[in-house]
Structure formats: C-alpha cells, structure tokens
Backbone as XML, in Angstrom:
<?xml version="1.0"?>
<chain id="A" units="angstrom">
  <residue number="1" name="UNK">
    <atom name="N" x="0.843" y="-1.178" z="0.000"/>
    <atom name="CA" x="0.000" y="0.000" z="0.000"/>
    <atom name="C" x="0.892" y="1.247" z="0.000"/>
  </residue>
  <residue number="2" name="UNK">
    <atom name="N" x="0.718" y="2.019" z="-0.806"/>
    <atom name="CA" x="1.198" y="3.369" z="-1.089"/>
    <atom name="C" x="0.746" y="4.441" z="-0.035"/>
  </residue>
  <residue number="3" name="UNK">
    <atom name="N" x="1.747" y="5.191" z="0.750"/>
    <atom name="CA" x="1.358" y="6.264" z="1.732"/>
    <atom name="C" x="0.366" y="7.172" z="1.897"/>
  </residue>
  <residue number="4" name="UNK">
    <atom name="N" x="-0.073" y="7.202" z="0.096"/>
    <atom name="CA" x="-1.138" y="8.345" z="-0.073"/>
    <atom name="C" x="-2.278" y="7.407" z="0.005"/>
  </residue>
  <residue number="5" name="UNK">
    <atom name="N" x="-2.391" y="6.358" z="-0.123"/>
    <atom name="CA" x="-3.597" y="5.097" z="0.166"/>
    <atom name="C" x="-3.905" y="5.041" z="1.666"/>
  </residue>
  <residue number="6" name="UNK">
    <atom name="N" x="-2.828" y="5.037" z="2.226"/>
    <atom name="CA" x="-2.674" y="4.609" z="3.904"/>
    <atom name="C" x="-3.266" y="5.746" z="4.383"/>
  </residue>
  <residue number="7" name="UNK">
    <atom name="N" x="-2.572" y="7.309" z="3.892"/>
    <atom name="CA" x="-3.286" y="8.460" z="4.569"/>
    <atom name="C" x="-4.863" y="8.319" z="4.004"/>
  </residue>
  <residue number="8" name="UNK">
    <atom name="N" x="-5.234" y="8.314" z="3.166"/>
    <atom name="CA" x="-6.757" y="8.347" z="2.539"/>
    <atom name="C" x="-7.515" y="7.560" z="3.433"/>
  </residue>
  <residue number="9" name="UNK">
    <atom name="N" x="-7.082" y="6.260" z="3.523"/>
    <atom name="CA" x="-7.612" y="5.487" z="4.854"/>
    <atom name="C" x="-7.845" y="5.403" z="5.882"/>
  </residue>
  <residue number="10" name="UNK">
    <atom name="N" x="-6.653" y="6.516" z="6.843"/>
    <atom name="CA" x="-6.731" y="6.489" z="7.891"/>
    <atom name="C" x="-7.729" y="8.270" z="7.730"/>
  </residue>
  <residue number="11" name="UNK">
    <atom name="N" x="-7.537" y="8.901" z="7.230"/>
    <atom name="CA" x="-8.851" y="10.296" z="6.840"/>
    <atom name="C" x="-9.763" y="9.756" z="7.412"/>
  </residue>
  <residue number="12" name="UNK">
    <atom name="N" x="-10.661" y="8.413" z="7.040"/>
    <atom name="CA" x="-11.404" y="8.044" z="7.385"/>
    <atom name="C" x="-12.293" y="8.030" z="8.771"/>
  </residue>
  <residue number="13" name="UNK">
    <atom name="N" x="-10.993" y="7.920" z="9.964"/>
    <atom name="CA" x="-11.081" y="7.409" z="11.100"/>
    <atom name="C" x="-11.150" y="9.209" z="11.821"/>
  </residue>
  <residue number="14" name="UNK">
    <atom name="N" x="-12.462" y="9.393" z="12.593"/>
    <atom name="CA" x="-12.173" y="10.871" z="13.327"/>
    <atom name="C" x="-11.077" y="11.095" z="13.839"/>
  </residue>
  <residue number="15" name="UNK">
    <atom name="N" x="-10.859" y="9.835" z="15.258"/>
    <atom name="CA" x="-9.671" y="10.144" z="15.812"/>
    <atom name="C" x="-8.863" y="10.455" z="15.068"/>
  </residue>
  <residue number="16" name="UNK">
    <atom name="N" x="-8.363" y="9.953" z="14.020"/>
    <atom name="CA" x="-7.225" y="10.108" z="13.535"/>
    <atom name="C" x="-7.265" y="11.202" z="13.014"/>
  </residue>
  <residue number="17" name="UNK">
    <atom name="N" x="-8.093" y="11.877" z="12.735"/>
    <atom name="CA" x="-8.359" y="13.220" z="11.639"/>
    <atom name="C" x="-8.241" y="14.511" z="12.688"/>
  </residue>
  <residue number="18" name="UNK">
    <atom name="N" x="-8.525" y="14.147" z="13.695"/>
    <atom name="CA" x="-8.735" y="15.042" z="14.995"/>
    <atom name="C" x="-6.918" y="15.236" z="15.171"/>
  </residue>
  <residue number="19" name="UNK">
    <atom name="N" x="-6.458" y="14.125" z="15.614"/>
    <atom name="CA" x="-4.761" y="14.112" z="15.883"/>
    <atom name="C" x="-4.090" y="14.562" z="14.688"/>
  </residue>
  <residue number="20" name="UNK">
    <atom name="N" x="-4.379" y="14.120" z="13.741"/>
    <atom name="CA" x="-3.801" y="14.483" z="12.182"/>
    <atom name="C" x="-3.878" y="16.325" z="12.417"/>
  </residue>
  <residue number="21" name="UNK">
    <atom name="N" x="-4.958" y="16.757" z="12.899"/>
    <atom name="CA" x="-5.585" y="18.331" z="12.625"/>
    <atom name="C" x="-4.650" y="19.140" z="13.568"/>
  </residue>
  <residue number="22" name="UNK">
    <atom name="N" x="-4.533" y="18.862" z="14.800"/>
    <atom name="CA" x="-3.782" y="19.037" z="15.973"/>
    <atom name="C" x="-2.272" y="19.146" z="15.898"/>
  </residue>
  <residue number="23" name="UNK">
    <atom name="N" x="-1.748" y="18.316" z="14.795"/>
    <atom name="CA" x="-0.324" y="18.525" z="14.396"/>
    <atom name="C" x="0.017" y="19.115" z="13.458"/>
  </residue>
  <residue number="24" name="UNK">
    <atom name="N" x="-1.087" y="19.668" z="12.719"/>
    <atom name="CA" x="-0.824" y="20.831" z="11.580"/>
    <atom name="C" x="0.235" y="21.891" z="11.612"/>
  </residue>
  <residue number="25" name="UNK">
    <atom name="N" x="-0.120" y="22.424" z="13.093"/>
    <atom name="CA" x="0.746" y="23.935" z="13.606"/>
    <atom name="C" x="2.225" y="23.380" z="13.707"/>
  </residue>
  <residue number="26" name="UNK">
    <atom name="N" x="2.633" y="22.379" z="14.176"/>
    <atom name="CA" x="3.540" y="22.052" z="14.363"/>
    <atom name="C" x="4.524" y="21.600" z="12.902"/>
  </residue>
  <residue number="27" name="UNK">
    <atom name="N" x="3.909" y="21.082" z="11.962"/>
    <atom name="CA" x="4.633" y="20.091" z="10.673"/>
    <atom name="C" x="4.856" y="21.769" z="9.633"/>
  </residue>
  <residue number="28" name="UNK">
    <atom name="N" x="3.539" y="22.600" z="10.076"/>
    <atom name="CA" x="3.472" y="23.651" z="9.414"/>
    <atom name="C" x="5.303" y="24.845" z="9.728"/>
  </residue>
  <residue number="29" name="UNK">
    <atom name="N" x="5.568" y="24.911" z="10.652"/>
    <atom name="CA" x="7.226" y="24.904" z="11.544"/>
    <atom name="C" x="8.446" y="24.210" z="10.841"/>
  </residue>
  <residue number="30" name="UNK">
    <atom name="N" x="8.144" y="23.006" z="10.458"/>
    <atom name="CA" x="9.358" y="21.968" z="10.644"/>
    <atom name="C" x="9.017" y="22.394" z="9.070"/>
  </residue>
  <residue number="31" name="UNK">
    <atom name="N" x="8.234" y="21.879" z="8.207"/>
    <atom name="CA" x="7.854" y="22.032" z="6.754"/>
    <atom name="C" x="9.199" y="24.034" z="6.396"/>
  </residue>
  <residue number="32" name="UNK">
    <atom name="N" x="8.809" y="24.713" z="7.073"/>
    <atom name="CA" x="9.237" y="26.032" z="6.855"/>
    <atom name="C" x="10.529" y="25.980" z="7.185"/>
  </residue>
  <residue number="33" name="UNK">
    <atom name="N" x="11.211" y="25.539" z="8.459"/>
    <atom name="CA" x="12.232" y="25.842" z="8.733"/>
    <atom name="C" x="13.320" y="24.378" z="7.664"/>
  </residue>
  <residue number="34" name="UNK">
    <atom name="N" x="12.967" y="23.597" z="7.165"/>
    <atom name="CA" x="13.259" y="22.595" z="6.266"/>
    <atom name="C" x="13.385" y="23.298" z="4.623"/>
  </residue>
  <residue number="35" name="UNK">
    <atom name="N" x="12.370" y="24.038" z="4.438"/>
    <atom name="CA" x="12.391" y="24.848" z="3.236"/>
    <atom name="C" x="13.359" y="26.107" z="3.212"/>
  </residue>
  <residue number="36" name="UNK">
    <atom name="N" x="13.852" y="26.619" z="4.205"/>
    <atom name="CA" x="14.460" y="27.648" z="4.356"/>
    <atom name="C" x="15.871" y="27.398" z="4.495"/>
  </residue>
  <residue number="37" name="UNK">
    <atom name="N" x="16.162" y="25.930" z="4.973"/>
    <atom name="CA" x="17.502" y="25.444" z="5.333"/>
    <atom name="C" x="17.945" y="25.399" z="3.840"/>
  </residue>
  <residue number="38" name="UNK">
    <atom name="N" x="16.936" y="24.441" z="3.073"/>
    <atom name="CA" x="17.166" y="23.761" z="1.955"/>
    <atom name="C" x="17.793" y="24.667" z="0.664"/>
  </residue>
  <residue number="39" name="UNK">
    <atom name="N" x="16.824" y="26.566" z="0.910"/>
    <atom name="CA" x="17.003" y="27.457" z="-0.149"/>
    <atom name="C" x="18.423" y="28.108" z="0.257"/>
  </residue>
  <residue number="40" name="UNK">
    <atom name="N" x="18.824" y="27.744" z="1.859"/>
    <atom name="CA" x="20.245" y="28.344" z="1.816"/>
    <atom name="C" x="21.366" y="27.494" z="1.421"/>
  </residue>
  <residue number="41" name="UNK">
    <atom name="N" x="21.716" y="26.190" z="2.080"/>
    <atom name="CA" x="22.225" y="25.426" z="1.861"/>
    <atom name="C" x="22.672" y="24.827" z="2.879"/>
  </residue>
  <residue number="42" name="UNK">
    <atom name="N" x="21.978" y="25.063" z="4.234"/>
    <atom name="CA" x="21.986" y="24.639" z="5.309"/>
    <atom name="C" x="22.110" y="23.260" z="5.517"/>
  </residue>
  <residue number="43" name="UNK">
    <atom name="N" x="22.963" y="22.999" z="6.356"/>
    <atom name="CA" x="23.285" y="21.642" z="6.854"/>
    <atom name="C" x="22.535" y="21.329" z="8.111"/>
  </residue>
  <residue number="44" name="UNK">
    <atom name="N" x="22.308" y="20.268" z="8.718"/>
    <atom name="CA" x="21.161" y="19.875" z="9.649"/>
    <atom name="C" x="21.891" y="20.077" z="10.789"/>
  </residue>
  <residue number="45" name="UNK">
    <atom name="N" x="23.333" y="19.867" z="10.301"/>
    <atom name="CA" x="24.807" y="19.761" z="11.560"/>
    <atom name="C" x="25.061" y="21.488" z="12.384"/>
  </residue>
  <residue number="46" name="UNK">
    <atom name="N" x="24.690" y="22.039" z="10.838"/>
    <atom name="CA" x="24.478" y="23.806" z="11.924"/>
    <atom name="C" x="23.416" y="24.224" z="12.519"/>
  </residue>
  <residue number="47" name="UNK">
    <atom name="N" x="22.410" y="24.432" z="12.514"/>
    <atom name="CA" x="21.638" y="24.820" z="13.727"/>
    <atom name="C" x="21.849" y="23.829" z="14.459"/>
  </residue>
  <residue number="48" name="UNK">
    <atom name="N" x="21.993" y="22.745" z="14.568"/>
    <atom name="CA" x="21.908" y="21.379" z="15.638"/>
    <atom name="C" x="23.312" y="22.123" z="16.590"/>
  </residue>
  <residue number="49" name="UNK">
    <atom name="N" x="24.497" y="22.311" z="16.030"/>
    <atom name="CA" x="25.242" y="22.446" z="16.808"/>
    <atom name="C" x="24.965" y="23.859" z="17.409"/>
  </residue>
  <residue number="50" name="UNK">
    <atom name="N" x="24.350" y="24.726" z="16.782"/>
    <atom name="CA" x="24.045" y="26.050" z="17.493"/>
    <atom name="C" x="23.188" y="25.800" z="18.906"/>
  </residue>
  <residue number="51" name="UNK">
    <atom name="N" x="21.934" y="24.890" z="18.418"/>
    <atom name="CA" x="21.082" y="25.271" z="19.382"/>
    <atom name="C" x="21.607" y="24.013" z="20.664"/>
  </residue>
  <residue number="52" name="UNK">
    <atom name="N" x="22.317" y="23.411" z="20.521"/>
    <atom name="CA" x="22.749" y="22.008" z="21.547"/>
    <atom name="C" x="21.805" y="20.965" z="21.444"/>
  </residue>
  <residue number="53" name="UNK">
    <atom name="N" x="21.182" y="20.613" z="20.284"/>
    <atom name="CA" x="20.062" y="19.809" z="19.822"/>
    <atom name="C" x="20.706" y="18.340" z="19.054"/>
  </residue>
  <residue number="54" name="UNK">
    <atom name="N" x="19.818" y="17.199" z="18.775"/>
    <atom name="CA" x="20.655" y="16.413" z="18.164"/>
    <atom name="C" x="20.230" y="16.682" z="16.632"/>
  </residue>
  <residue number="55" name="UNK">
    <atom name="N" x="21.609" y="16.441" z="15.823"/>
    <atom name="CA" x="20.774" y="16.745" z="14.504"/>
    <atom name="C" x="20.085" y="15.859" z="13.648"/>
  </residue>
  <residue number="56" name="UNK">
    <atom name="N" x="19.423" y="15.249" z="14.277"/>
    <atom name="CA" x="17.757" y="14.469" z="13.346"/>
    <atom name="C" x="17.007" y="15.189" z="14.046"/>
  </residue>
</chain>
C-alpha cells in the first residue's frame, strides 16, 4: 500500500483526523524551517550544533 492510500484510509477514522488536525501547527514549523535550510544550503549539523540539539 502506497502512503497516499494509507493516509486516505486512515482520513477516514475521526480520531485520527482530529490528531492528524492538531499537528498541523507544528509540521506547518518543521515544513518552513526545512524549506528555508534547503534554499540556503543549510546543513542539519548547523543549527543542531548552534542550538545544543541532536541533529535528526
């Protein structure tokens, strides 16, 4: 099963649509600061070592 099958499926389920909805604000963050790394040429290894974070 293909991811976009699995998400379509699980749409289905409230809970899941409720939790899915709830993590928007958050993916909406990571999505931006991922796009912004990407247009500079940012490595995952510099902010990680800036902020004392691990870098995944």
């Amino acid at each position: 099963m293909k991811l976009k099958e699995y998400k379509e499926k699980k749409m289905t389920d409230p809970a899941f649509v409720r939790a899915y909805d709830e993590l928007q604000p958050e993916m909406a963050v990571i999505r931006k600061t991922a796009d912004v790394g990407l247009s500079r040429n940012v490595t995952q290894e510099e902010p990680a070592g800036k902020t004392g974070t691990a870098q995944n």
